[in-house]
C-alpha positions as CSV (number, residue, x, y, z in Angstrom):
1,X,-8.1,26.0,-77.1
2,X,-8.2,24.2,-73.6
3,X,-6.9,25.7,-71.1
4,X,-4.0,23.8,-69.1
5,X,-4.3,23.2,-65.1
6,X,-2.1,22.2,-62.9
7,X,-2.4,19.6,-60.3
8,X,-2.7,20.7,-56.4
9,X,-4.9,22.1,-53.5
10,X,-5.2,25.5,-52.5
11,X,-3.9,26.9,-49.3
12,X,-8.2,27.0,-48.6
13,X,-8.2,23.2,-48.9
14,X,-5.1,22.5,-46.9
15,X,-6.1,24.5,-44.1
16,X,-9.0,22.5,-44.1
17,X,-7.7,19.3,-44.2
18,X,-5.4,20.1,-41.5
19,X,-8.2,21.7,-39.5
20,X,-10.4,18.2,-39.9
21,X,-6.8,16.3,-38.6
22,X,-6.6,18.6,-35.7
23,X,-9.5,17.9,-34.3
24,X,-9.7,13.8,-35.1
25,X,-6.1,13.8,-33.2
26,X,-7.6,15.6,-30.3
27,X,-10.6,13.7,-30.5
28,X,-8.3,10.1,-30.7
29,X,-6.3,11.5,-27.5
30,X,-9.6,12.3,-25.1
31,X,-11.1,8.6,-26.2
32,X,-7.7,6.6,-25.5
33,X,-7.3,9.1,-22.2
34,X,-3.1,7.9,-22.5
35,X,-3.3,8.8,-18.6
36,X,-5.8,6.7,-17.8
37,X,-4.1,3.8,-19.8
38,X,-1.1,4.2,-17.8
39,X,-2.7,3.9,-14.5
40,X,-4.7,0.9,-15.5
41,X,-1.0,-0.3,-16.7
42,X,0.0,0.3,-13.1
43,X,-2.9,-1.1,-11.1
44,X,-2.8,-4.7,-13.7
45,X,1.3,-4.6,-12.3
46,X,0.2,-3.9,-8.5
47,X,-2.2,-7.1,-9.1
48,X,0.0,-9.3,-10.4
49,X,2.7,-8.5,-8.1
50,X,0.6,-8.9,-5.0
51,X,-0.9,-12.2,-6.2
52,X,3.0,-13.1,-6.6
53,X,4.1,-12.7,-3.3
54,X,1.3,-14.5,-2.3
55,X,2.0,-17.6,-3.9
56,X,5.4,-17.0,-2.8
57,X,4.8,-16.7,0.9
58,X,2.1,-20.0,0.2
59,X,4.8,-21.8,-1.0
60,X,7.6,-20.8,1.8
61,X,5.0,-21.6,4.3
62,X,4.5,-24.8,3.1
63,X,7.9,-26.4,2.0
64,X,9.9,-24.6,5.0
65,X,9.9,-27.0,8.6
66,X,10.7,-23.8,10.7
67,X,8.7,-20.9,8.5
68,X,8.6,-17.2,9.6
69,X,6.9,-14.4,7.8
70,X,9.3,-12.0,9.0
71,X,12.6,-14.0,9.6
72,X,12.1,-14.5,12.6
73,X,12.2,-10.8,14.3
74,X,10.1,-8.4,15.5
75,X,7.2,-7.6,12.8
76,X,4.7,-9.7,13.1
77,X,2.0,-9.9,15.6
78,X,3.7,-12.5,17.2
79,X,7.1,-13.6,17.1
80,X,8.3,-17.0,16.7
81,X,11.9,-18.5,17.4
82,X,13.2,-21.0,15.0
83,X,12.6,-23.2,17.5
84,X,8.8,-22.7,17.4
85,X,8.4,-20.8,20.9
86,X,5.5,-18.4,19.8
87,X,5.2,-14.6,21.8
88,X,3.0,-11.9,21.3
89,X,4.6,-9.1,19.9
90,X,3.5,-6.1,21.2
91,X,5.3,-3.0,19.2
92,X,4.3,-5.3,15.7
93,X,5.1,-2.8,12.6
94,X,3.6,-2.2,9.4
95,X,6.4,-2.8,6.2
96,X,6.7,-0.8,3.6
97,X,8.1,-1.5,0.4
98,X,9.5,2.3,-0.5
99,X,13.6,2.5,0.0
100,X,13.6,4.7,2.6
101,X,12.7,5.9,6.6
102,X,9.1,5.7,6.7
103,X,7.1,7.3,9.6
104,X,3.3,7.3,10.6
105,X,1.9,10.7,11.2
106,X,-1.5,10.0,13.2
107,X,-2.0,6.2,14.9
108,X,-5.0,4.2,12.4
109,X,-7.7,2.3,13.3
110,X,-6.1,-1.0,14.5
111,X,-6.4,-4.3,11.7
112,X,-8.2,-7.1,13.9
113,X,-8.2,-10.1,12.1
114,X,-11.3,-12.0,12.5
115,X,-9.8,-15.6,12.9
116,X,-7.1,-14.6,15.6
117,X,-8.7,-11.8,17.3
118,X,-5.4,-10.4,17.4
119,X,-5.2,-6.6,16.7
120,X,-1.6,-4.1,15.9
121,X,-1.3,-1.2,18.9
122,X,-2.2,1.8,18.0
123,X,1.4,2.7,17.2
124,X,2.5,1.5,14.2
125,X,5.6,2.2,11.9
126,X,7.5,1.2,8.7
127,X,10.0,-1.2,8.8
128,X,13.1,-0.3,6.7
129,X,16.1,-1.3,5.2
130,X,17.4,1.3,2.7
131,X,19.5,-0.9,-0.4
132,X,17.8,-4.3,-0.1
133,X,14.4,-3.5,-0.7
134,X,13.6,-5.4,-3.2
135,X,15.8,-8.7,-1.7
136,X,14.4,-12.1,-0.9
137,X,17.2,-13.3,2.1
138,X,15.2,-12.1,4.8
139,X,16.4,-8.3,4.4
140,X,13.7,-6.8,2.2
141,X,10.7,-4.8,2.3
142,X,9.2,-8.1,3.1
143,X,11.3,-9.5,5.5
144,X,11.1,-13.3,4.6
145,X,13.8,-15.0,3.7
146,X,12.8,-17.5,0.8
147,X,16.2,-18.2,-0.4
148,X,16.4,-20.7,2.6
149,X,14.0,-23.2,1.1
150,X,15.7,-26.0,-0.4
151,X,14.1,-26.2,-3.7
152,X,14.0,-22.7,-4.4
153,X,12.4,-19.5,-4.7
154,X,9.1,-18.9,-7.0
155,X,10.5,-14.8,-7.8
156,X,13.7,-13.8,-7.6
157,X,12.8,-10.3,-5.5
158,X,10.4,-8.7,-4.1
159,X,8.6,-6.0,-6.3
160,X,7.7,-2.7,-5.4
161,X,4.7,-0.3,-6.7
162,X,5.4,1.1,-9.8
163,X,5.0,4.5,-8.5
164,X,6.1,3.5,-5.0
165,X,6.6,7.2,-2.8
166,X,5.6,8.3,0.6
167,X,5.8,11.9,1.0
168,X,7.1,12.1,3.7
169,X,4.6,10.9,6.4
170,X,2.7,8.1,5.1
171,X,-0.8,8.4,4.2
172,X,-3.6,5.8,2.9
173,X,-3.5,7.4,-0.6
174,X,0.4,6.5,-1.1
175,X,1.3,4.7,-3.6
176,X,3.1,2.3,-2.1
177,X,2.8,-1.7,-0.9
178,X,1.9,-2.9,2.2
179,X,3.2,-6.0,4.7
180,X,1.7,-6.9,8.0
181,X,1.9,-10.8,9.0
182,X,1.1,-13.1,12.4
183,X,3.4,-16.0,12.9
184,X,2.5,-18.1,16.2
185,X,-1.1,-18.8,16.7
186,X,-2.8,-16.5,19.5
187,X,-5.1,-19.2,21.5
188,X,-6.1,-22.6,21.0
189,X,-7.7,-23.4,17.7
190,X,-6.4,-19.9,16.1
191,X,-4.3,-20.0,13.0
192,X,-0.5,-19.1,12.7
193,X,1.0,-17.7,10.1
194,X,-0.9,-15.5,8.4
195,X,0.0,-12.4,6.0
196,X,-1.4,-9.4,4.2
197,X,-0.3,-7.9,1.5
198,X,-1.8,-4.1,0.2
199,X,-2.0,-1.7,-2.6
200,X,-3.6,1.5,-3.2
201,X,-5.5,1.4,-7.2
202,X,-5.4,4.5,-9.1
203,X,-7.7,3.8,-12.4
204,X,-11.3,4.5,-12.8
205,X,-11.1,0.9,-14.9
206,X,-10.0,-0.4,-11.1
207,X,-11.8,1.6,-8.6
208,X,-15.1,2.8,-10.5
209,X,-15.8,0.5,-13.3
210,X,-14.8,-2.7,-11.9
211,X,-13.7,-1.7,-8.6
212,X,-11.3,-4.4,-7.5
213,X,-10.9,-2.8,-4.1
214,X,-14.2,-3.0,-2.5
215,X,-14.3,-6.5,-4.3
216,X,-11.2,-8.3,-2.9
217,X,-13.2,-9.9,0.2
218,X,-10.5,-7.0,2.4
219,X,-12.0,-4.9,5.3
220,X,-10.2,-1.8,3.7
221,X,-12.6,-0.5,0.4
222,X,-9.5,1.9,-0.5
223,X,-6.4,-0.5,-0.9
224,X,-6.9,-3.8,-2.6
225,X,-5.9,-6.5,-0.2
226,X,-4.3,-10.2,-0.8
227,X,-3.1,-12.6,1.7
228,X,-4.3,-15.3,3.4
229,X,-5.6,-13.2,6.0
230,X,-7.5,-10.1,4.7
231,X,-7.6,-8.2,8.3
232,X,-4.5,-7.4,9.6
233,X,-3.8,-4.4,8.4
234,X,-5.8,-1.6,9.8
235,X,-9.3,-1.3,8.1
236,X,-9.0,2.8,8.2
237,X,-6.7,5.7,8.8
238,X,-3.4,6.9,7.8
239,X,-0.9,3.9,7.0
C-alpha cells in the first residue's frame, strides 16, 4: 500500500525561508542606503536650482537697460540708482533664502572677489522678507525683480533648499541658499554686476565621491558656488 502525503513545508522550512528573506531585505536596505539616496535627491535639486537662477540673473542682466541684482536697494556691494549713479555700499548683506529673521552669530572671513577687489565688512546679515520668499518682483529671497523684463521671466519663483533651516543663528553647515551680488563697477576697468549664488551638499555621492564643492572653481570647498562671480561670498566662517 502507498502511503498518501500531503503537500506543504514544515514550520522548520518556513522559518528558514523567512530567516534567508530577512537578511536579503536587510542586506537590499544597507546597499541602496535610502538616506543616502535622498540626500543625493537633494544635492541634484540644489544644483539644478542654482544653475537656474543663474541663467535667470544672465538673462535679466542682459535684456534689462537699467539692471539691478537687488532692485535697486541696499544689498549689494554697491548700490546703483535706476539712473546708473553707482555707490559703494558699505553695510552690504548676505540673503538668505529661509522665510524668516536670520541673524549672524560671529562676523566671517570677508568674500573679496578677485576681479573687483571689493570685499563685504565684517558685519554681515540676512536680508528678509517673511511671505514672499520665493517671489520674483523684487521682494524675494533674491531680491531681483525679473517680472520687469519685457519678454518675460525664465522661472516663475525663486526656489529654496529643499531642506532650507537656520537654527536659529546661521552657521556654514545650514542648509540653506545663499545671495550676495555687486552692481556698479568699483574702479576703472572692474566689472559691474556680478552675483553669487551658494549651497551647502550633503551626499557622500557630492562631497566625497565626486565632490562638486571643492570642484566648482568657488573659493569656499564647503558650499558649492555658482555665479558669475565665484568670490563674493566669504571664503570661511559662519554665514
Amino acid at each position: 500500500m502507498k502511503k498518501s502525503r500531503q503537500d506543504g513545508f514544515t514550520l522548520l522550512e518556513l522559518l528558514i525561508v523567512i530567516a534567508i528573506i530577512a537578511i536579503l531585505s536587510i542586506a537590499l536596505i544597507f546597499m541602496l542606503n535610502p538616506a543616502e539616496t535622498l540626500k543625493k535627491a537633494r544635492d541634484a535639486q540644489r544644483i539644478s536650482d542654482l544653475k537656474s537662477v543663474q541663467t535667470a540673473l544672465g538673462i535679466m542682466l542682459t535684456a534689462s537697460s537699467t539692471p539691478s541684482l537687488d532692485n535697486f536697494g541696499t544689498v549689494c556691494l554697491t548700490s546703483t540708482t535706476p539712473a546708473g549713479v553707482t555707490t559703494a555700499n558699505t553695510s552690504a548683506k548676505i540673503a538668505y533664502s529661509y522665510d524668516g529673521t536670520v541673524t549672524v552669530g560671529a562676523a566671517p572671513t570677508p568674500g573679496v572677489d578677485a576681479a573687483t577687489g571689493s570685499a563685504f565688512a565684517t558685519t554681515l546679515w540676512g536680508r528678509t522678507t517673511p511671505g514672499t520668499v520665493s517671489k520674483v518682483d523684487g521682494t524675494g529671497w533674491i531680491p531681483v525683480n525679473l517680472k520687469a523684463l519685457t519678454g518675460g521671466t525664465s522661472i516663475s519663483n525663486f526656489p529654496v533648499d529643499p531642506v532650507n533651516t537656520v537654527s536659529p543663528t546661521v552657521a556654514a553647515t545650514d542648509l540653506v541658499y545663499r545671495y550676495a551680488c555687486q552692481n556698479g563697477s568699483i574702479g576703472a576697468g572692474k566689472p559691474a554686476y556680478t552675483f553669487e549664488i551658494d549651497a551647502v551638499l550633503e551626499s557622500n555621492a557630492y562631497t566625497v565621491d565626486d565632490n562638486k564643492m571643492a570642484k566648482d572653481g568657488g573659493d569656499n570647498s564647503a558650499m558649492f558656488e555658482t555665479g558669475n562671480s565665484l568670490n563674493l561670498l566669504p571664503a570661511s566662517g559662519a554665514f
